[in-house]
Structure formats: C-alpha cells, structure tokens
C-alpha positions in Angstrom: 2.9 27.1 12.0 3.2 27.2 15.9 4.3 23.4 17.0 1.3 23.2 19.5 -1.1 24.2 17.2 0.0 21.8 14.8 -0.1 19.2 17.3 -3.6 20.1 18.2 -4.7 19.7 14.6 -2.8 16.7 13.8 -4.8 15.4 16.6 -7.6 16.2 15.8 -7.1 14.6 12.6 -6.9 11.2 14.4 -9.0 11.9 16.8 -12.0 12.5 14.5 -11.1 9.2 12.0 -10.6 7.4 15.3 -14.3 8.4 16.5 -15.4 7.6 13.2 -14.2 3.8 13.5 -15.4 3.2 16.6 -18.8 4.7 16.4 -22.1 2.4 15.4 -24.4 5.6 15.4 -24.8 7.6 12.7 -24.3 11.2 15.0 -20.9 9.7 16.4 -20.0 9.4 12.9 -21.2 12.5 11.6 -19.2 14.3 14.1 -16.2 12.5 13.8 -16.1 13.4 10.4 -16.8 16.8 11.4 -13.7 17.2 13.7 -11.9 15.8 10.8 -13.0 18.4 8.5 -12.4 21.1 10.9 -9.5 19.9 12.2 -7.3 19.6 8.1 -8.7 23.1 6.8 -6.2 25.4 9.4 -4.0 23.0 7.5 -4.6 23.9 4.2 -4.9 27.5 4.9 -2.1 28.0 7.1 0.4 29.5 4.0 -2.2 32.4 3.3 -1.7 32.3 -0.6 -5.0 33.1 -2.7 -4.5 29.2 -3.5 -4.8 27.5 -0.5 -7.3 29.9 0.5 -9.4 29.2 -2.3 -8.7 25.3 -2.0 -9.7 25.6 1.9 -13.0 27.4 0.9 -14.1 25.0 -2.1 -13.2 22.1 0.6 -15.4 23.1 3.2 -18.2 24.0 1.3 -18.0 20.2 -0.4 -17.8 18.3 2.9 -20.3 20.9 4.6 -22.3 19.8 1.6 -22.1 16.3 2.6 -22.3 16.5 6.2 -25.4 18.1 5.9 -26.7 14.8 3.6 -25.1 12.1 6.0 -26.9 14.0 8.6 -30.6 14.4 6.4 -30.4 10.7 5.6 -29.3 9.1 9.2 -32.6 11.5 10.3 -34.5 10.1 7.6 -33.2 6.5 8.0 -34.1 6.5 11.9 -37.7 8.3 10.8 -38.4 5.2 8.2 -37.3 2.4 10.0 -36.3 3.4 13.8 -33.0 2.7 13.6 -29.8 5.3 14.0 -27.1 2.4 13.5 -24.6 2.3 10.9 -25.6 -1.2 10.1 -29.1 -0.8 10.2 -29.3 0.6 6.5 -32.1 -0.8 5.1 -34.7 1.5 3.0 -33.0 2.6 0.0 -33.9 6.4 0.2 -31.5 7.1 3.2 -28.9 4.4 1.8 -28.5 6.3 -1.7 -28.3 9.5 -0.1 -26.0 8.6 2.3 -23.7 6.7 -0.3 -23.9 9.5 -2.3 -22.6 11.5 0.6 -19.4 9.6 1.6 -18.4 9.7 -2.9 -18.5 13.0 -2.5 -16.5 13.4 0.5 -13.7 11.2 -0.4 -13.6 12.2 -4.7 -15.4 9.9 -6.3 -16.9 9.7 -9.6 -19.2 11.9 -10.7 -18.7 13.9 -7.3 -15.2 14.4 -8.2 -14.7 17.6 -9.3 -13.7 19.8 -6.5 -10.9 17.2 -5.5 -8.1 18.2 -8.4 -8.9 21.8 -7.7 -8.2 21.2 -4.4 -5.2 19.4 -4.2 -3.6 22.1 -6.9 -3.7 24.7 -3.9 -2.2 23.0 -1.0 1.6 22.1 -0.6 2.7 18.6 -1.2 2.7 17.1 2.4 -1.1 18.6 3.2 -2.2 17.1 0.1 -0.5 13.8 1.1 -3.0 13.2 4.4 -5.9 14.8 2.1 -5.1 12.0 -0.4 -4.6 9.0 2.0 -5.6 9.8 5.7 -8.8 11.7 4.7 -10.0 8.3 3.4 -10.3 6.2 5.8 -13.1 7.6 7.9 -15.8 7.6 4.7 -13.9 4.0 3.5 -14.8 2.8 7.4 -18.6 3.8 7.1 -18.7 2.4 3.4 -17.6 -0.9 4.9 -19.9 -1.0 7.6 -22.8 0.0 5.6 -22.1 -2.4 2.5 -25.4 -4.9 3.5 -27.0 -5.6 -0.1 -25.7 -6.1 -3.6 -26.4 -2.7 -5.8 -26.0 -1.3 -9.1 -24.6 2.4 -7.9 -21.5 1.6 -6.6 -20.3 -0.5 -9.3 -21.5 2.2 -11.7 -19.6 5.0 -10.2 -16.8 2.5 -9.9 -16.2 2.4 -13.4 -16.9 5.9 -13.9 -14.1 6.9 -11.6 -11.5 4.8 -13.5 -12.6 5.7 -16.6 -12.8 9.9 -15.6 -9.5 8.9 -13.2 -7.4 7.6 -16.4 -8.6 10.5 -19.1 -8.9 13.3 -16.5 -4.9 12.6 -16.0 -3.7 12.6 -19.3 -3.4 16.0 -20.3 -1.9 17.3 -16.8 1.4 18.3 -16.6 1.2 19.5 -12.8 1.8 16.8 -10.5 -1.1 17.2 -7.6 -3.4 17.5 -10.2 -1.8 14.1 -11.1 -1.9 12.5 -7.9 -5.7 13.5 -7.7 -6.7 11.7 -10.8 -4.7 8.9 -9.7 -6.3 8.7 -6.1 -10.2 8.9 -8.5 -8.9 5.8 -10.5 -7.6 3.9 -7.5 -11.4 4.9 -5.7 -12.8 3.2 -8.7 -11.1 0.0 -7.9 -11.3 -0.3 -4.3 -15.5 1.0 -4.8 -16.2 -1.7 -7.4 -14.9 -4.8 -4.9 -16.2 -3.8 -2.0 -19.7 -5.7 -2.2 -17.9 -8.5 -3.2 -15.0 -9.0 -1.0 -14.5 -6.3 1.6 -11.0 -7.6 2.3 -9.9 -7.1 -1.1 -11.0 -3.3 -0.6 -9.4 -3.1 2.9 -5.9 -4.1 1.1 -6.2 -2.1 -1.9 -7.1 1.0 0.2 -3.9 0.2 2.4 -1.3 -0.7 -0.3 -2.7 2.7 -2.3 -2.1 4.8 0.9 1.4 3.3 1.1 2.7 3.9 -2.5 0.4 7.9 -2.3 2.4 8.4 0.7 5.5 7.5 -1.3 5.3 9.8 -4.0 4.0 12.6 -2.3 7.3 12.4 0.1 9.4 11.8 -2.8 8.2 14.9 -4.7 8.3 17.2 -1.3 11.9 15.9 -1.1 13.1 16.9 -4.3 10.3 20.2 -4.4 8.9 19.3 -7.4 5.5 20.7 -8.5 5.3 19.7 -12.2 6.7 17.4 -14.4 9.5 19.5 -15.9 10.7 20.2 -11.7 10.8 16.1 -12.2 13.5 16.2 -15.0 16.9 18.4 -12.3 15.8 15.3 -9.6 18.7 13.1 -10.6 21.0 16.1 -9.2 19.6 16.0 -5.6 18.8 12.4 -4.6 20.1 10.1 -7.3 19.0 6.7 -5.3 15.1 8.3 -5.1 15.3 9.0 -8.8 16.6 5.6 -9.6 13.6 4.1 -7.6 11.0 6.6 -8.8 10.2 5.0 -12.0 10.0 1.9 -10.0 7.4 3.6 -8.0 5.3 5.2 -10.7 5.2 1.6 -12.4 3.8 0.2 -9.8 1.0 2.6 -9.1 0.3 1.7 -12.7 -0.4 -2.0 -11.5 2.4 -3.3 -13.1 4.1 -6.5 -12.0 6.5 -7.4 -10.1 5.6 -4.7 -7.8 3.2 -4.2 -4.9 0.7 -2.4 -7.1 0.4 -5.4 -9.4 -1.4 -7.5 -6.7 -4.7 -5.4 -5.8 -5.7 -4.9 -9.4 -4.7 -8.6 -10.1 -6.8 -9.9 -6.9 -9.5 -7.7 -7.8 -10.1 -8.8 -11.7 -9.8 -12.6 -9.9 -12.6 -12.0 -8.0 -14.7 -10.0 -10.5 -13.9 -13.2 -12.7 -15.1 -15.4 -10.1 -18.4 -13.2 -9.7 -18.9 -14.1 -13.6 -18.6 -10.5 -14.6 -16.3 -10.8 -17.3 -17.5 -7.5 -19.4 -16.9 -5.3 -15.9 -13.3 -6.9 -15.6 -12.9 -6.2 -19.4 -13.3 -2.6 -18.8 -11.4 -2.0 -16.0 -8.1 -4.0 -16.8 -8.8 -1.3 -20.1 -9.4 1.2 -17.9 -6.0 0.6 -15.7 -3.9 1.4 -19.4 -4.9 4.9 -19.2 -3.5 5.7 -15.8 -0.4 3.7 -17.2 0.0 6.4 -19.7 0.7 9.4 -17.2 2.8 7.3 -15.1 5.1 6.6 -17.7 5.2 9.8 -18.8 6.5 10.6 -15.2 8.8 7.7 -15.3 9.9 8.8 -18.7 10.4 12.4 -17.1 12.5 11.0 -13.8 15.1 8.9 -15.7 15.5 10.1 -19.3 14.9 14.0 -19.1 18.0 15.7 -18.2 17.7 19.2 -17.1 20.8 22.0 -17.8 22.8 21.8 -15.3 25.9 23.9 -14.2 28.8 22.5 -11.9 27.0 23.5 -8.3 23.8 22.6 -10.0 24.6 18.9 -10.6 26.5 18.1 -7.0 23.5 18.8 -4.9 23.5 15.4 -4.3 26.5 16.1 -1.9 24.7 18.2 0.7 22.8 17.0 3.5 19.3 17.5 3.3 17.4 18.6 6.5 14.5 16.5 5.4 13.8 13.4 7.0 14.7 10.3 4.3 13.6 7.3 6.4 9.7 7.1 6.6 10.1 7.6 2.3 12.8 5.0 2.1 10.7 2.2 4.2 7.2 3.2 2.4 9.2 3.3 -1.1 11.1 0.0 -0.4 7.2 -1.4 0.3 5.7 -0.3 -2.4 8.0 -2.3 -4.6 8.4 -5.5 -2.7 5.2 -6.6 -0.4 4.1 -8.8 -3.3 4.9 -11.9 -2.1 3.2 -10.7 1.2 0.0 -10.2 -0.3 -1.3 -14.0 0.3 -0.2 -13.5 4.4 -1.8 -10.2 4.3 -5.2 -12.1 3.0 -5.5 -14.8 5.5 -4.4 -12.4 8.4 -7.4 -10.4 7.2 -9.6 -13.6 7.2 
C-alpha cells in the first residue's frame, strides 16, 4: 500500500477513537466511530484476496448494523427524555439498545459471531489493531454510559467466557484463536465494569498489551496455524523460549502479568458477595487455559523436520522490527508487581 495512503488511514484510525473520547454527545460519538470504521476496512481489503474481501464486507455490514442502532437509540434517548449526552442514559429502552449496539461492535457474546470469521481473512498485523485498537472507542462509551447496576451485562459477560473458552478449543488456526481469546477476555473486562471501572480500564490495557504481543510474535515468525508454530524455534529462538511464557500468561496464570486482572477481578466479585458468578468464571478461565497450552505445548515441544539451511535461520537478520515485540513481550510477563501502582494512579 502507498505510504501516504496508509498514513491517512492510520490516522484516521486515531482520529476517529480520539473523537470518540472526547465527545459527550451521542452524534460526536457516532461519527467517531464511523471514521473508525471507514478508516480500518481499506485496511483489511487492501491484499484483494476473496478472504479479506469477504472479511471487509461481513465487517461493514456488522458495524453499519450497529451504527445505525447507536444512532436509533441516541434519537430515541433525546425524544424520551431531552437529553443527547452520553451520560444522560436514563430510560432503559435506548440504554439496551445502545448496549446492545457497542457488544456487537466490539465481539461480544451472543453478538459474537462475525468476529472469528473476520479475523480468519485479514493478515496478522490488521487483525492486531482490529483485536486491540478497535476496542477502545466502544470500551470509552461503555464507561461513560455505565450509570445503574443491571442484569445484561453481567449475563453476556459470562456468556462470552463461557462461548470464548469452548468456541477455542477445537481451532487449530491461530486468528481464529486470538478471536476467541479476545471474546473471553470481553467477558471479563464486561462483567467488572459496573463494579469497579478501574479494574476494567486495567484489564482492557494489560489484554491489549499481551494481544499486541502475540500477534507481533506470530507475524514475526509468519505463522498462521499451530503446526507453522512447531519450525519457530529455527528463526527466533529467544521469541520461542518466551512464547510459552506468553501464552501462560494470557491464560491468567501467575507469576505473570495476566494473573493480576483475573485475580483483582474475582477479589472484587468476592467483595460484591457474588460467590456463584466468581465460581463460574475462575471455571470459565480453565477452558481458555486449554488452547493456550496447546500453543505452548506446540512452541516448545513440537519439533518440525528440519534440513541444515532450515534450522540456521536464526542466523540471518530479519528485516522486521524486533523492539516494540521485545518491550510489549518483556511486559506482559513482568508488570505484576506494578499492578498495585497502576491502581492507585488510576484512583
């Protein structure tokens, strides 16, 4: 793709998130989100294969789909009650509608469907920013918009984990993967959000970290599925020591950074007295274990045949930039002990 033209769309990516931050009307926001749509589907498009054009076309008709109810329910919102602020949410016809809206733009359950089609037919790095920067717009409006206690979100909370943990168990290509993963990790950040926003806010951020992560790491060594995993070791043996490492810890296992979201999260759903809710998700969180270590299991103890050139590709210099994966990898496996700073900065 011509450099200026990628330019323009990457900003127009940020430019439509940024609009959506700062906005308190619901139009503002609506058309942020719009430029954000229009702005990542040249993107997806841009290799003309029957898959990404197929991808492109199922994406636009799913955001178009919610656009169109974001805008239906701000209109109805401001008809019912006078008000076109974000935080003015207060009859519960325009407040379902519109929630319902933003889980279907960003994948959650049951409006998850069209998301592991969709990241199948793009290449790795598109489907990174679909999988974390295409968040944080709907997450921002979520946020703003969280006024009263409900029984929705929590409800398709727990139906994303649960769909998010099964959905993945069966997959063998690795953005299909990664899209279950990011449904499982919605399910999480969804379900605290009422309860402490702050916990959401980190759980969002350490996610996108460790997404970002693997999505570089697997562009780097150009694998698609899990057998491309196993003829890593050959190309970047460092990366493929600290894969594992990486998988683990979007598991939720400790000592590493994913450990702390889930753990802060089943603290506070303990303190809320909702013991059966915690129960299912720390349950829930086993499932996604299972595809992670099969990927782990696939990094570091599958050995692909090899012949002499085949195994010293590790010599060569790779044109690929290594830095931005090395800092985000190194994070995602030791901001633990930062978690407790990161909460009181955020109070």
């Amino acid at each position: 793709m011509n450099p200026y033209i990628l330019s323009t769309l990457l900003f127009g990516l940020g430019l439509g998130t940024t609009i959506t931050f700062m906005s308190s009307h619901w139009l503002l926001a609506w058309m942020g989100l719009e430029i954000n749509t229009l702005a990542i589907i040249p993107l997806m498009a841009q290799h003309h294969h029957p898959r990404s054009i197929e991808a492109s076309t199922k994406y636009f008709i799913t955001q178009a789909t919610a656009a169109a109810m974001i805008l239906f329910a701000s209109t109805t919102n401001a008809w019912l009650t006078g008000q076109w602020s974000i935080n003015e949410m207060s009859h519960p016809l325009p407040l379902t509608i519109i929630t319902m809206a933003l889980a279907l733009k960003i994948g959650l359950a049951p409006m998850h469907a069209w998301l592991p089609e969709v990241l199948q037919g793009l290449d790795l790095t598109t489907g990174m920013i679909l999988s974390t920067w295409q968040k944080l717009a709907p997450f921002a409006l979520l946020l703003q918009m969280n006024t009263q206690p409900s029984t929705m979100l929590p409800m398709m909370a727990v139906m994303s984990t649960l769909v998010g943990g099964w959905g993945g168990l069966n997959q063998t290509q690795l953005r299909k993967i990664m899209a279950y993963s990011s449904i499982a990790h919605l399910g999480w950040m969804i379900l605290i959000m009422q309860y402490s926003p702050k916990l959401t806010i980190i759980a969002l951020l350490t996610y996108m970290i460790m997404t970002f992560s693997a999505f570089k790491l697997f562009d780097l060594n150009k694998a698609t599925s899990i057998n491309s995993l196993a003829s890593s070791w050959s190309k970047s043996p460092v990366l493929t020591a600290l894969t594992p490492l990486l998988m683990l810890s979007l598991g939720g296992l400790p000592p590493m950074t994913g450990f702390a979201p889930k753990w802060m999260i089943l603290y506070e759903l303990t303190k809320q007295e909702l013991m059966p809710l915690a129960l299912i998700m720390a349950l829930s969180a086993l499932l996604s274990l299972y595809f992670y270590l099969r990927l782990s299991y696939a990094v570091t103890l599958t050995l692909s045949p090899n012949n002499t050139p085949g195994i010293a590709q590790w010599r060569l210099q790779t044109p690929q930039m290594t830095l931005p994966v090395s800092i985000t990898l190194l994070s995602s496996l030791t901001l633990l002990p930062m978690l407790p700073t990161m909460l009181a900065l955020l109070n």
